[in-house]
C-alpha positions in Angstrom: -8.8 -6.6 -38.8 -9.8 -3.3 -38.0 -10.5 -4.2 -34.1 -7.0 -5.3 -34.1 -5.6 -2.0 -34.8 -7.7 -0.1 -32.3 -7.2 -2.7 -29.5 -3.4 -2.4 -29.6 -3.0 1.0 -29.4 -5.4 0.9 -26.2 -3.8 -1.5 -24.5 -0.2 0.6 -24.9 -2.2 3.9 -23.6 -3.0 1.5 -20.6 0.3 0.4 -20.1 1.9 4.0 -20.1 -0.9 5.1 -17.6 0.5 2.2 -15.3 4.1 2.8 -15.8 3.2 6.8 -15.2 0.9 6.0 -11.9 4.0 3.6 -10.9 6.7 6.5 -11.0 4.3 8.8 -9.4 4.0 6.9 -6.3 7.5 5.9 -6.5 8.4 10.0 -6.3 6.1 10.8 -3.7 7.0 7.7 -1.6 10.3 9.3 -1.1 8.9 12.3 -0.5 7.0 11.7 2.2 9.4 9.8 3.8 12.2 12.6 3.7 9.6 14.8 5.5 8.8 12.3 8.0 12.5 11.7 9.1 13.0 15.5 9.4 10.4 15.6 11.6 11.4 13.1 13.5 15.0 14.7 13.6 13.1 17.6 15.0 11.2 16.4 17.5 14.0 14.7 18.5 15.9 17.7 18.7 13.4 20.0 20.8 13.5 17.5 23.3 17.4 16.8 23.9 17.1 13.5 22.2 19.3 14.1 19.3 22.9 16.1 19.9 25.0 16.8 17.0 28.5 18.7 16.7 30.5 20.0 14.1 34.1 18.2 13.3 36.8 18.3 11.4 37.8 15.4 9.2 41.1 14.2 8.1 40.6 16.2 5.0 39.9 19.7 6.4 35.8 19.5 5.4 33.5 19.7 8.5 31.1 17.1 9.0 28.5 16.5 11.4 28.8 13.8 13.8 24.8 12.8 15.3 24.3 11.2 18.3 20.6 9.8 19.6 20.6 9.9 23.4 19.0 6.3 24.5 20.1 4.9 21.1 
């Protein structure tokens, strides 16, 4: 019986590891996809690909209306 009690807690300790490495990658995932787009929208900007301008909704708020040239 004793084997049984140290077993169980080990597997749990494995399955938090798991469930931690899961979230991790799940974080940094979107992370590095966020800093790929705004370097994209960079590039894409320093070239002349990407022209935005300022407008006013029906609201009164301004928004930003993006257009990609070839797109």
């Amino acid at each position: 019986m004793d084997i049984l009690n140290t077993i169980e807690p080990f597997y749990l300790f494995i399955w938090v590891i798991i469930a931690a490495g899961i979230l991790y990658s799940f974080k940094e995932y979107g992370r590095n996809q966020y800093n790929s787009g705004m370097s994209d929208a960079i590039c894409m900007h320093h070239v002349g690909a990407l022209v935005y301008k300022v407008v006013v909704n029906e609201e009164g708020e301004e928004d930003i209306e993006i257009k990609i040239n070839g797109g």
